[in-house]
C-alpha positions, -999 to +999 in steps of 0.1 A: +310+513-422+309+480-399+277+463-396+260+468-361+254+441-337+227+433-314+232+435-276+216+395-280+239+388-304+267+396-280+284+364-258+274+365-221+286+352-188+273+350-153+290+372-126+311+354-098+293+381-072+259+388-083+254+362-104+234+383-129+238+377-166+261+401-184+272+407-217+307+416-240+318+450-242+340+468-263+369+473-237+367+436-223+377+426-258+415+417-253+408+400-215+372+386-221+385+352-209+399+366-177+369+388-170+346+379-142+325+404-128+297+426-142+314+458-129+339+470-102+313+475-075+307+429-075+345+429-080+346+452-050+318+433-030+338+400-036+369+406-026+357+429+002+339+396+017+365+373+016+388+386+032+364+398+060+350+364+066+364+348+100+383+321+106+366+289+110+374+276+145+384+238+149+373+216+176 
C-alpha cells in the first residue's frame, strides 16, 4: 500500500480569480502546469468578467 501524504505536503498555487491558496489534486495531475483556478465557479467568474467589461473610450 502507497504511503499517504499530507494535504501540506501537497504543491500549491494561487488562483488567477480569487486569489486564495489552493492545493494539487488527484485529477489535476497530468495538466497541473496548465491549471489556474481553484474551481470552475473562479474559472467561471473570470471569464464571465472579461468579456463583460466595456470598452475603454479614447479621447
Amino acid at each position: 500500500m502507497p504511503k499517504m501524504r499530507r494535504k501540506a505536503d501537497l504543491p500549491t498555487k494561487i488562483c488567477a480569480a480569487c486569489g486564495r491558496p489552493f492545493a494539487w489534486r488527484r485529477k489535476w495531475a497530468r495538466d497541473w502546469d496548465e491549471v489556474k483556478f481553484c474551481s470552475e465557479r473562479c474559472r467561471a467568474e473570470r471569464r464571465r468578467t472579461t468579456s463583460a467589461q466595456p470598452a475603454r473610450p479614447s479621447n
